[in-house]
N, C-alpha and C positions, 0 to 999 in steps of 0.2 A: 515838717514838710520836706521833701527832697530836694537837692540844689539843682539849681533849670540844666548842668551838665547831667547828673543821674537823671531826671526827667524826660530830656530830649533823648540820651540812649535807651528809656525803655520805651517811649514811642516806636525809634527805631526798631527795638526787637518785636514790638506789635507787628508793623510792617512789612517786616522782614519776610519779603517770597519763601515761607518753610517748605519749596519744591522737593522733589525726590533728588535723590542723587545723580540722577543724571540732567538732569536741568530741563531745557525744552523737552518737545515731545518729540521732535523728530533731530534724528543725527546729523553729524558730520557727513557731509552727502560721500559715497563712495562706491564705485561698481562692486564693493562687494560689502555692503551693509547691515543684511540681517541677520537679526541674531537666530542660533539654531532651536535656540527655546527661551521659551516664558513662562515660569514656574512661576505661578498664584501666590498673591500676594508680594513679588519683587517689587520693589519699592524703586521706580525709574525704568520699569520696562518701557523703550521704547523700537519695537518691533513690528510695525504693521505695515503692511503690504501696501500700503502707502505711501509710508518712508522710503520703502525698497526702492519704489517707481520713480518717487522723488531723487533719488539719491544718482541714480543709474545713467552716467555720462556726464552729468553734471559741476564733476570736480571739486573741489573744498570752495565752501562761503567763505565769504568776507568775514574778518575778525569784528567787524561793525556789525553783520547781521548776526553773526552767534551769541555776541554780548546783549545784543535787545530780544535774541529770542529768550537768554539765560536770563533776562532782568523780568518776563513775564510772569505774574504768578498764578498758580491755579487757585480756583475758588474752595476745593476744599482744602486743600492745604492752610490758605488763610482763616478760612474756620477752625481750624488744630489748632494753629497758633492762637487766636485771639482768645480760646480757650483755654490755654497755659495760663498759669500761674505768673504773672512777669514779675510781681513784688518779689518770688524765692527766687529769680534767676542772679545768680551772684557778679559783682562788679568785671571779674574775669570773662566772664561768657559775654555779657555787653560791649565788652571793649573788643571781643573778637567779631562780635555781630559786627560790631561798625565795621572792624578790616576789610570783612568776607565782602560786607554790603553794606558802604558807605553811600551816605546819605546825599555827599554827593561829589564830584570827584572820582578818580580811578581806586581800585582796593589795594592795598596794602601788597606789598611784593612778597611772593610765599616765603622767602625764610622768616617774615614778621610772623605770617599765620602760623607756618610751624613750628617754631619755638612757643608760643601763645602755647600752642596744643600741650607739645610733647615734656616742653620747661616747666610749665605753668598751671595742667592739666585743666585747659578752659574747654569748655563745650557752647556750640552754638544751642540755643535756647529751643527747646521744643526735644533734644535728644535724640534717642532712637527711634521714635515716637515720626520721627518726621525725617531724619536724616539717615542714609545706609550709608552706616558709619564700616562697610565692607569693600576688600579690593573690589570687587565687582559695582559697586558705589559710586570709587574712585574712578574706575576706567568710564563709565558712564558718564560722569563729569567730563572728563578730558574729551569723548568723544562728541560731546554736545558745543566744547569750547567753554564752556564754564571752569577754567582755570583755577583761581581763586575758592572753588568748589573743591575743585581736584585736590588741593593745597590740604583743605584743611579735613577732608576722606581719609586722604592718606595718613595723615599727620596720627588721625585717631585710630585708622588701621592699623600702623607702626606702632602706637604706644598699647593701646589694647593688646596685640602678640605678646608684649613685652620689652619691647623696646631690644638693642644691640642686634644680636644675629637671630631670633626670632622675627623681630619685627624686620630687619631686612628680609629673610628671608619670605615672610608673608607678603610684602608686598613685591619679591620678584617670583612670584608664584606664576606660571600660564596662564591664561582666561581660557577655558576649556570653551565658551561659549564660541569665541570666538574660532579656535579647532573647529568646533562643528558647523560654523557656519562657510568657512573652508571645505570641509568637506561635504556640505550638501551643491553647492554653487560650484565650486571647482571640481571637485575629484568625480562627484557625481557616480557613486560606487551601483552599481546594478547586479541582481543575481540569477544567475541564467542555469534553466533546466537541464541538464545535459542527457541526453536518453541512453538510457542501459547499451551498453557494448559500444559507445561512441568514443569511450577513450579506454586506454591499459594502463594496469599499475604493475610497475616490477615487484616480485614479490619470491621469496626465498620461502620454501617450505621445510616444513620441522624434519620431514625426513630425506630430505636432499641438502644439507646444510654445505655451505660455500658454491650452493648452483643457486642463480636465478631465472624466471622465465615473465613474460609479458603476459598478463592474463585481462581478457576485457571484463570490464565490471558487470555485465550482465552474467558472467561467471560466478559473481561474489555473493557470496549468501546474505551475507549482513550489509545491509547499504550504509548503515553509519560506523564508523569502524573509528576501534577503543584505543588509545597505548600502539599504534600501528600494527595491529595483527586482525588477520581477515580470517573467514573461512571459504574455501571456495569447494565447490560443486563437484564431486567427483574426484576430488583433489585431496581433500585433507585441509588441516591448520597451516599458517606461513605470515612471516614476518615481511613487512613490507621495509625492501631493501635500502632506501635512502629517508624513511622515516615515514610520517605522513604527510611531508612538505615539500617531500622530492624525489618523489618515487612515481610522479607521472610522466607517460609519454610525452604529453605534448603542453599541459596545463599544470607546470610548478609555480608555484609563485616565484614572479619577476619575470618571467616570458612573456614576451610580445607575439601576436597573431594576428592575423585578417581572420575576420567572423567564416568566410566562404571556406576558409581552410577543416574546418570542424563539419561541414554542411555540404561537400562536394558527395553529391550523390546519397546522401543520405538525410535521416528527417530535419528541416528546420529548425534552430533553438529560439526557446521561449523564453522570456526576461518573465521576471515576476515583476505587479504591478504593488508597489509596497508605498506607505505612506510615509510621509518625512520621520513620523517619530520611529518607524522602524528600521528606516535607513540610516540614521543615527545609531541603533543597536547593534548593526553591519561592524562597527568599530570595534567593538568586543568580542569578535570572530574573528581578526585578523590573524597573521602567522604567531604562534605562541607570545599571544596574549592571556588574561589568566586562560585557565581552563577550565573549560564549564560541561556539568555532566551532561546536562538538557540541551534539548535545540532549541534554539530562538522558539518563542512563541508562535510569529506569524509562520514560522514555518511545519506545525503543530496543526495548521486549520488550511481549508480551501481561501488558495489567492488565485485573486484573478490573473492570465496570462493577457500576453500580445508579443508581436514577432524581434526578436532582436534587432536592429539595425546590422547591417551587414560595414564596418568599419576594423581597424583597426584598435587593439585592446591590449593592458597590460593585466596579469593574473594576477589579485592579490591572495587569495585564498583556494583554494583546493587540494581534496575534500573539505566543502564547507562546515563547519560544524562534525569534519566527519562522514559527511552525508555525500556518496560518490555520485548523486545525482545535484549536484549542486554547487557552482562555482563563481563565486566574488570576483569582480572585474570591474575596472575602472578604465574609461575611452585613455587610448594613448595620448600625445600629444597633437600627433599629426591629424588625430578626427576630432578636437576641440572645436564647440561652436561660437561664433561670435561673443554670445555672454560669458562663456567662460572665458576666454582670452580676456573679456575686457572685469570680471571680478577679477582674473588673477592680478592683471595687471594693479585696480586697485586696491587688494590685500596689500601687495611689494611696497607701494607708497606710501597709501595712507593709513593699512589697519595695521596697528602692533599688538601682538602677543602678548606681551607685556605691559606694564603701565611704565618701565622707562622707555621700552620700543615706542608706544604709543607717543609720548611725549616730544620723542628726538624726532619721529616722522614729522608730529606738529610743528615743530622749530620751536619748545618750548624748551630751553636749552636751560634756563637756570630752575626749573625742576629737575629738569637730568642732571645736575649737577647738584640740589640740595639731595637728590635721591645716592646720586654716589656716594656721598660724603656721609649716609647715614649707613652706609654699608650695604645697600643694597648689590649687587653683583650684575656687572655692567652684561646685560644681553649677548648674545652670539646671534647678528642679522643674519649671519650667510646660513644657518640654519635655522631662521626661525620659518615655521608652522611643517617643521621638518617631522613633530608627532602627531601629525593630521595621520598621516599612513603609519602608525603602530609608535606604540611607546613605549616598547621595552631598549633596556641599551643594547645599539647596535653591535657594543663590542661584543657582548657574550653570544651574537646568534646572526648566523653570516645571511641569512632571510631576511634578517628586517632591514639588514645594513645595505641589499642589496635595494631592497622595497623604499627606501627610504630615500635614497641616491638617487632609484629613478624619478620619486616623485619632487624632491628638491629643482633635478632637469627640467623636468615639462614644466613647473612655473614657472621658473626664470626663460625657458626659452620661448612660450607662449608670453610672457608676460611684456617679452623682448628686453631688458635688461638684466642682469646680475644683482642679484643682492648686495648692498651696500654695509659695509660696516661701522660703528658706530661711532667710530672715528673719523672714519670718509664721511658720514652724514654731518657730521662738525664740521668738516674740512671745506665742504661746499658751501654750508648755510652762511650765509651772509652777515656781516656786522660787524663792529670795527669797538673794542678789540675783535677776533673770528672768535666762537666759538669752542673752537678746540683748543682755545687756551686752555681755558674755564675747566676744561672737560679731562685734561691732561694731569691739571691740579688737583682734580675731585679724585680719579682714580692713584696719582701719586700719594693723597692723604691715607685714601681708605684701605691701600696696599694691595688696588686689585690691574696695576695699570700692565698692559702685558708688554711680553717681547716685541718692540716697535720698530727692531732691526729686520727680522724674520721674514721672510716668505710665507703667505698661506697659499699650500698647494702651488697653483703657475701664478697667484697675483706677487707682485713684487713687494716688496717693503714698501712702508707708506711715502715714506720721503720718495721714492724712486717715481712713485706714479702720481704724485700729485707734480714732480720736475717735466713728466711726460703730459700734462696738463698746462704744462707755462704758469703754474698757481704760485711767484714767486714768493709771496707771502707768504703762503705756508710752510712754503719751503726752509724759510728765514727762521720762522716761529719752529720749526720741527730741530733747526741747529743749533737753536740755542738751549734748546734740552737737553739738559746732560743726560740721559738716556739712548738718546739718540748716534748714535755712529755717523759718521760720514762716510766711509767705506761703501756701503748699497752704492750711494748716488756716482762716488768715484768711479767707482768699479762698472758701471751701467753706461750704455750708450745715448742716456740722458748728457750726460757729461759735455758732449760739444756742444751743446746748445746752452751752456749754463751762461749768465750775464755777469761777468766780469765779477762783482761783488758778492755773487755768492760762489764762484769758487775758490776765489780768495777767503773767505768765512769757510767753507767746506774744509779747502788744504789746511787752513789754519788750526780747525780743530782735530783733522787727521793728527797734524803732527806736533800738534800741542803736547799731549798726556805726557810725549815720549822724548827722550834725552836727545841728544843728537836729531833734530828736525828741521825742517824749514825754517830760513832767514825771514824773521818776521817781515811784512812791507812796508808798515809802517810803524810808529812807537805807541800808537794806538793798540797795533793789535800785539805788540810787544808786551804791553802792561796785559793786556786782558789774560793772555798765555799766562804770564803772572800769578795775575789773582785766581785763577784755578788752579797752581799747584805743579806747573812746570818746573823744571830747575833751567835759568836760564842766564845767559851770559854774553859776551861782545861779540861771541859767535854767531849769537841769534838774530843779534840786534839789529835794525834794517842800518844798511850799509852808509849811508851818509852822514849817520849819528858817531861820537867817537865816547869813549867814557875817562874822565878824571876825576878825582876826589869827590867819590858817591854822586856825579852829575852826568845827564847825558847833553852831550853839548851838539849842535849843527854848528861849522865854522860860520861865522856870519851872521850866524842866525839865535833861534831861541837853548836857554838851557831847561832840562827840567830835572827836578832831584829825581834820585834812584832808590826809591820808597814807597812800598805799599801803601797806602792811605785810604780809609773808613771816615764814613759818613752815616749816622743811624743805623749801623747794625747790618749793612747792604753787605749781603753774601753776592755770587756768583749765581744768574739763575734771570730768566727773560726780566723782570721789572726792575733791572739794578744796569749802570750804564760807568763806564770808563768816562770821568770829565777830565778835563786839564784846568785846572782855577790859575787865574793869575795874582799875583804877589807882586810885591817892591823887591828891587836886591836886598834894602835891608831886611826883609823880611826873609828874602831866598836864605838868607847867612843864619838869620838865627832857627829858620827851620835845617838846616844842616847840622848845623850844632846841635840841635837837641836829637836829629837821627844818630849822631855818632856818641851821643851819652846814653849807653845799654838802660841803663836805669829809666829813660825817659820813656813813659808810654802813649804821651799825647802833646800834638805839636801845639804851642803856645799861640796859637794864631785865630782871629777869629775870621773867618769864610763867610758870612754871611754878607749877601749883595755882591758880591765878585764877580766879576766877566769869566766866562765860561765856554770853552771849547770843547767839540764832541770830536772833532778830526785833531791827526797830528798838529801841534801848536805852531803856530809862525809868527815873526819876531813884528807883523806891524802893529798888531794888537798889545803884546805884551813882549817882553825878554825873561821872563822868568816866572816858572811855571809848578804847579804840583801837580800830582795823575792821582786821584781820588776815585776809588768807588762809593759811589751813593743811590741814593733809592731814583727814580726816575722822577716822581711827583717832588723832587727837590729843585729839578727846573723849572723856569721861569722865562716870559718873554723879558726882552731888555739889555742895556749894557752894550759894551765897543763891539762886540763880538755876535750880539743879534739875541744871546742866554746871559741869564746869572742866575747866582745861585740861593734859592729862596730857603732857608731852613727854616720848618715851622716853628711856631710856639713851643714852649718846653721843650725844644731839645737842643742838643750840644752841639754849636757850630762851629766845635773843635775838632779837627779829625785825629784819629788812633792812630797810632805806630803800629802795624803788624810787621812782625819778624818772624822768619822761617827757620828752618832747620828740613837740614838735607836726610832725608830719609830710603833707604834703598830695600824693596822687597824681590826675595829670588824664590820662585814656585820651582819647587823639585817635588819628582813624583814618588809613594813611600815605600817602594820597593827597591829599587835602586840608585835614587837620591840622581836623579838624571834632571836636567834643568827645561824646563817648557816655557816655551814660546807661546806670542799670542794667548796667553790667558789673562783674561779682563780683571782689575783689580779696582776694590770699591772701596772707597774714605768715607764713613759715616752714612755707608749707604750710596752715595754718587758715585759715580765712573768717571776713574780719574785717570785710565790708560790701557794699553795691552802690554806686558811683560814683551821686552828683544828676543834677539836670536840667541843673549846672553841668559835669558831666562829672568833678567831682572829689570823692573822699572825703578826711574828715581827720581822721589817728589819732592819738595819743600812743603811744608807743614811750618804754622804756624802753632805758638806757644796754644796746651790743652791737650783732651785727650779724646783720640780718636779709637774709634772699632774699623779695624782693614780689615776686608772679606775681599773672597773671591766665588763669586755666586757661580754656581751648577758645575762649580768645579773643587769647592772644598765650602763644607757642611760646620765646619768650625769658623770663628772671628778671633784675632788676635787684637787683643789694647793694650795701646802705647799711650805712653804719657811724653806732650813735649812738653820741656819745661822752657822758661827764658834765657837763650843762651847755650843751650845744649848741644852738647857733642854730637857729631853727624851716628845716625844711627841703621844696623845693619836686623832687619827681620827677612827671617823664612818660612817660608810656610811652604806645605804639603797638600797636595789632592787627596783625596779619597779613593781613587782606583776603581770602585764599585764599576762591576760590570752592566750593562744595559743591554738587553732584549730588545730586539725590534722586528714585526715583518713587512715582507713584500710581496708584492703578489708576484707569483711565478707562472701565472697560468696559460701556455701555449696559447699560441696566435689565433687555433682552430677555437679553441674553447671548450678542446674534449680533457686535457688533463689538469684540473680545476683545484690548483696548492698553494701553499705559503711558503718560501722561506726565511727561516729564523737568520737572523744577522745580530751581530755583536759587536761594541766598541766599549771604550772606557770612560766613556764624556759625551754632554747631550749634543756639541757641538759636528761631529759625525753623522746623526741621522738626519737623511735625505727629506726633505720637506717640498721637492720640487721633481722627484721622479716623472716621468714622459706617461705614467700610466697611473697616477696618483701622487701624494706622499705615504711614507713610511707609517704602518699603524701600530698600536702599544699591541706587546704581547700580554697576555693576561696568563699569569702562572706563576708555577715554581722549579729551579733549576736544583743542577744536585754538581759538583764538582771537588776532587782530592783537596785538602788544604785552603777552603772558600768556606766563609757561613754564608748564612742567607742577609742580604742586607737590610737596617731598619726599616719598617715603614715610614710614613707620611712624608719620604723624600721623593715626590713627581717634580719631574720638572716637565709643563707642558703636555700633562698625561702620559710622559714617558717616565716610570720609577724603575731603579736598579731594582739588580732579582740578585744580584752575588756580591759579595766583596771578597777580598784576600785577607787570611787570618792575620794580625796583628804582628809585624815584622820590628823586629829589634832594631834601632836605626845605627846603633854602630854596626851593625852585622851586614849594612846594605853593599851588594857588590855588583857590580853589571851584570844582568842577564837573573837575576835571584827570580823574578816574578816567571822569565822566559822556564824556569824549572815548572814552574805549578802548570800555565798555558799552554804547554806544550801537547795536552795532553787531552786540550779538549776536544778534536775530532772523534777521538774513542771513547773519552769516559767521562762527557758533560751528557747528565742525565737530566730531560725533559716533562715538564707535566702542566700541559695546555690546561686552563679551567675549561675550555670546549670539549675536552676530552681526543682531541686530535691525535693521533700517534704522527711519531717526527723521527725521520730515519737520518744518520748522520751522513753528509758529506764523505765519502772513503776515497775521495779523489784529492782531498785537502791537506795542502804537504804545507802549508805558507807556516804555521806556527812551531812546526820542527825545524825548519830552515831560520828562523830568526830565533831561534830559542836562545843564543847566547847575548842578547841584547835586550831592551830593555820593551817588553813587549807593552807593554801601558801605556808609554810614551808613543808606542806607534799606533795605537789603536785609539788614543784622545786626539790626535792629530790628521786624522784621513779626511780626506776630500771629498765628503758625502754626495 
């Protein structure tokens, strides 16, 4: 017989609600709810016009009512199950049963279930058979509130792909359903008859070549027109001038109009009356999407008409399909009605695109973060359901990029706020740790965490806008990431309002990295400068402390040794804290002594239960002190001081000697060995400062061996080994030089001469990301110039990759102005080749690069003021 534990889990798997994947019948309530389709046989469809009604104003339920509607089961469902097999379901799957749906009690936290899954390859009992073990599965899950569901969908979607970048990549795949249900509720696309000779197309004829003329369509013989060439009527053959997407008078796509504009004095236009599932097929007509030989079907047979609304309209398509009687059009923003304002607004909050979007909307933050960590790729809010209006990339085709842009606008601005990003949505959610700690760690593991300095377009860097929020929390939490720069916030008119403590933390880490910096305030922030790798000395040191024989002494007051000190392995990084421990004299003496014998790596002392300081120390608690970094969960209520110091079980509550070694790195550029400034330099991956005006920073490093880089500025890492005791050491390192493409828009104020131009620098740290008319976008192409190859691929930084480098220069050979010989020369003979197929005429007014040719022209083009 089976033991009463295997017993009572297979009851449970009898029991067990075998629901579909989406749990309840009805959703997360949301003004924009319905799905755009219900393919037969989906396993958790829950889309009916019921829901819709239910859902519409009503706002997210309560985490109580989604969990008892998720604990109902259906009756046929439980007949599947009681049908299974339970004797073959194996001990794995039973013990995930119980997580998913514990018998009683809350369920097991998703990283349980998804390890179960993806470690263990357990499945919940009944299979495929009962469970839609597909994204679409998962998203349903999440959007019913059935978490725990969600949990182990995914787990099996991810491992089914394959697990690593397969499986991430399936589960950050789009919900196409959700696109369409966007685009039935909000974009609301309509196709309106347009009657012969109501609009012209420019159009070039074969035998007038370099003339155009306006011709009305009731002119045009063939109404659906192929590859852009017509024939017209008395006329002959003729290419249509700006393709088939921009060769109308008045209906190109991305134009705005009032309906009466088309209708002044002439016949009324007719919308066609089409059913959802063909208004959904409207999506595969948009601007060069595939290409399809056929018309739509419903536009093959008699549909019914009725009158346009006479409103304002954006053009998504014309000639439809080709068809000059017939043009795609979606209401502007400004004649949105109520229900759409109020779906957009609930798409923005509640529906995500994704199942990480989904999750982060919910405040379901440690799925967001099991899902990073598995490599998933953290979403782009500020354009999500930005392929509701076409989905080809915007870069290769300036139609969709425009179409896209606009339809981005009208949601947010009906929607009345801005897309939030995925980080700002951490930053807000509530909970103590925040969120965005969590969220910061997930992407710094998975290696997807991005530029947190940066501007996107006019928002500011993150730290900047959340200081302009009074969020000082976050603010504190964003400083103590070493990623993070304090420069934004300095530099920002956030700055006067900052509260004492954090701009002292701010300046502190400004001028931490770097030699010659600010007089720490206190010996607190003294040590911390320290333990990240400052070089630091009596120069630094706050002014009331003096130093004698490796101590720092206040007259009158406490001493503390002048020694690095480890606790459990505590780097530098939010969960690790600067203590001051107290000691005996005799104990301060023989911890000196054994700092001054090289040989010693561990002070003879044992720390456990010690009174403990987090502020500069004062002498009424103790006189005599050590500065220790350790893990934070090593504090403890208790002791003179209010802390002490609890170290757990099994470990050593002797702390390490770490000793440094001065190490100095000088970035020159490899053409003429010229020294640069401000270029960020990384230890083991961390940002440990910006290079002076000298071109050089200088760290202390402790014994080991490190990889220094300098990311988006040199493609190479150099390693160093320090050893114990080692002579102060001198490294150089070199840029890359690779030149960089970028454009701008140049297109006059009227909006009649509609260009690019092409801009260059030698470093990503130039291109403008905050231009008055956008940022700067990637060029897509290939460059041609004397003594350059083409530079390698998969080097983007940020969607911007170099197009040239400069050939391979001798470095004894470097002499000022060597590079100024090659660049000189590219207003005349830097050769262009857009993948849009663009011609790009050169600057002949452009003198700047012959005038600095005998200097060091690299150095001045990684250095400009974008």
């Amino acid at each position: 017989p089976a033991s009463p534990a295997v017993s009572t889990a297979r009851s449970r798997a009898r029991s067990l609600s075998a629901r579909s994947a989406s749990g309840p019948a009805s959703r997360r309530s949301s003004p924009c709810s319905r799905s755009a389709e219900s393919p037969a046989g989906a396993r958790g469809a829950s889309d009916s016009a019921s829901d819709r009604s239910a859902g519409r104003g009503s706002g997210a339920r309560s985490a109580a009512g989604r969990r008892s509607e998720a604990d109902a089961a259906s009756a046929e469902d439980e007949a599947a199950m009681d049908s299974a097999d339970i004797s073959e379901v194996a001990p794995a799957s039973l013990e995930l049963a119980d997580l998913v749906r514990p018998a009683e009690g809350e369920p097991a936290p998703a990283r349980k279930i998804w390890d179960q899954v993806v470690l263990h390859n357990a499945e919940l009992p009944g299979g495929g058979r009962i469970w839609d073990t597909t994204l679409a599965g998962a998203l349903d899950a999440a959007r019913s509130g059935d978490w725990p569901l969600c949990a182990y969908l995914a787990a099996r979607c991810f491992r089914d792909a394959g697990r690593g970048e397969r499986g991430a990549a399936a589960l950050a795949a789009p919900d196409e359903r959700c696109r369409k249900t966007v685009w039935l509720e909000v974009a609301a696309p309509m196709v309106v008859e347009i009657p012969p000779g109501q609009e012209r197309l420019c159009v070039e004829f074969d035998d007038c070549r370099g003339e155009s003329e306006w011709v009305p369509t009731d002119k045009i013989s063939n109404n659906v027109i192929r590859r852009g060439r017509v024939w017209v009527r008395n006329r002959g053959c003729g290419t249509l001038v700006g393709g088939i997407c921009g060769s109308a008078e008045r209906l190109n796509p991305g134009e705005s109009f009032e309906l009466s504009q088309l209708q002044w004095r002439r016949a009324r236009l007719m919308r066609l009356l089409l059913r959802d599932e063909d208004r959904l097929e409207l999506r595969h007509w948009l601007p060069h999407e595939e290409s399809h030989d056929a018309l739509p079907q419903f536009l093959t047979k008699q549909v019914h008409l009725t009158r346009a609304p006479s409103a304002w309209f954006r053009v998504l398509a014309y000639p439809m399909a080709g068809d000059v009687t017939k043009a795609l059009l979606r209401p502007a923003e400004r004649a949105w009605t109520p229900s759409q304002r109020e779906a957009a607004a609930g798409a923005l909050q509640w529906l995500g695109e994704t199942l990480v979007s989904e999750c982060a909307k919910a405040g379901q933050w440690e799925l967001v973060e099991l899902f990073l960590r598995a490599g998933v790729p953290p979403p782009d809010l500020e354009k999500e359901f930005e392929g509701v209006c076409g989905s080809c990339p915007a870069e290769t085709c300036r139609c969709c990029k425009v179409l896209r842009r606009q339809w981005l606008q009208d949601l947010c601005s009906a929607a009345g706020r801005r897309a939030m990003t995925l980080l700002e949505l951490a930053a807000w959610a509530p909970g103590e740790p925040s969120p965005l700690e969590g969220v910061l760690q997930a992407l710094r593991e998975a290696g997807h965490l991005p530029d947190l300095n940066r501007k996107r377009g006019r928002r500011p860097a993150l730290i900047v806008a959340m200081a302009a929020e009074e969020r000082w929390d976050i603010v504190r939490l964003l400083l103590q990431a070493p990623e993070v720069s304090p420069l934004p916030l300095l530099r920002s008119r956030e700055v006067i309002s900052l509260p004492s403590e954090i701009l002292e933390m701010a300046e502190a880490k400004e001028s931490g990295p770097q030699v010659g910096g600010k007089r720490a305030e206190t010996l607190a922030r003294y040590f911390e400068r320290l333990f990240v790798g400052e070089v630091m000395g009596m120069e630094l040191a706050p002014a009331d402390f003096v130093f004698e024989d490796r101590t720092w002494r206040r007259p009158g007051g406490p001493c503390v040794l002048d020694c690095m000190l480890r606790l459990g392995g505590a780097t530098p990084s939010p969960g690790a804290k600067v203590a001051f421990v107290s000691i005996s004299r005799a104990e301060f003496a023989t911890a000196r002594a054994a700092v001054a014998d090289e040989s010693c790596t561990m002070l003879p002392l044992n720390l456990h239960r010690r009174a403990v300081s987090l502020d500069s120390p004062a002498s009424t608690a103790s006189h005599h002190w050590l500065a220790v970094l350790l893990p934070e969960s090593y504090l403890a209520q208790g002791g003179s001081t209010g802390l002490v110091l609890s170290v757990p079980m099994n470990s050593i509550p002797t702390p390490r000697i770490t000793r440094t070694t001065s190490v100095t790195v000088t970035m020159v550029t490899p053409c003429c060995g010229e020294r640069l400034k401000d270029i960020p330099i990384h230890v083991a991956g961390r940002f440990m400062g910006l290079t002076g005006n000298d071109g050089t920073l200088e760290l202390g490093l402790p014994p080991g061996t490190f990889a220094i880089s300098a990311p988006k500025h040199c493609w190479s890492e150099k390693v160093i080994t320090v050893d114990s005791g080692s002579a102060n050491i001198e490294l150089g390192m070199e840029t890359s030089a690779e030149i960089f493409l970028y454009l701008q828009d140049m297109t006059d104020p009227d909006g009649l001469d509609v260009r690019d131009g092409i801009f260059l620098c030698t470093g990503i740290e130039p291109i403008p990301d905050d231009d008055e008319d956008g940022p700067a976008a990637c060029f897509t192409g290939t460059a041609a110039l004397p003594r350059c190859v083409q530079a390698p691929p998969g080097r983007a930084v940020g969607g911007f990759a170099p197009v040239l480098a400069l050939e391979p220069l001798d470095p004894e050979a470097r002499t000022l102005g060597r590079c100024g010989e090659i660049l000189q020369h590219i207003p005349r003979q830097l050769g262009i080749s857009s993948a849009d197929m663009r011609p790009f005429k050169p600057d002949e007014e452009l003198k700047w690069f012959e005038e600095f040719s005998g200097e060091c022209i690299v150095k001045l083009l990684s250095q400009l003021d974008g």
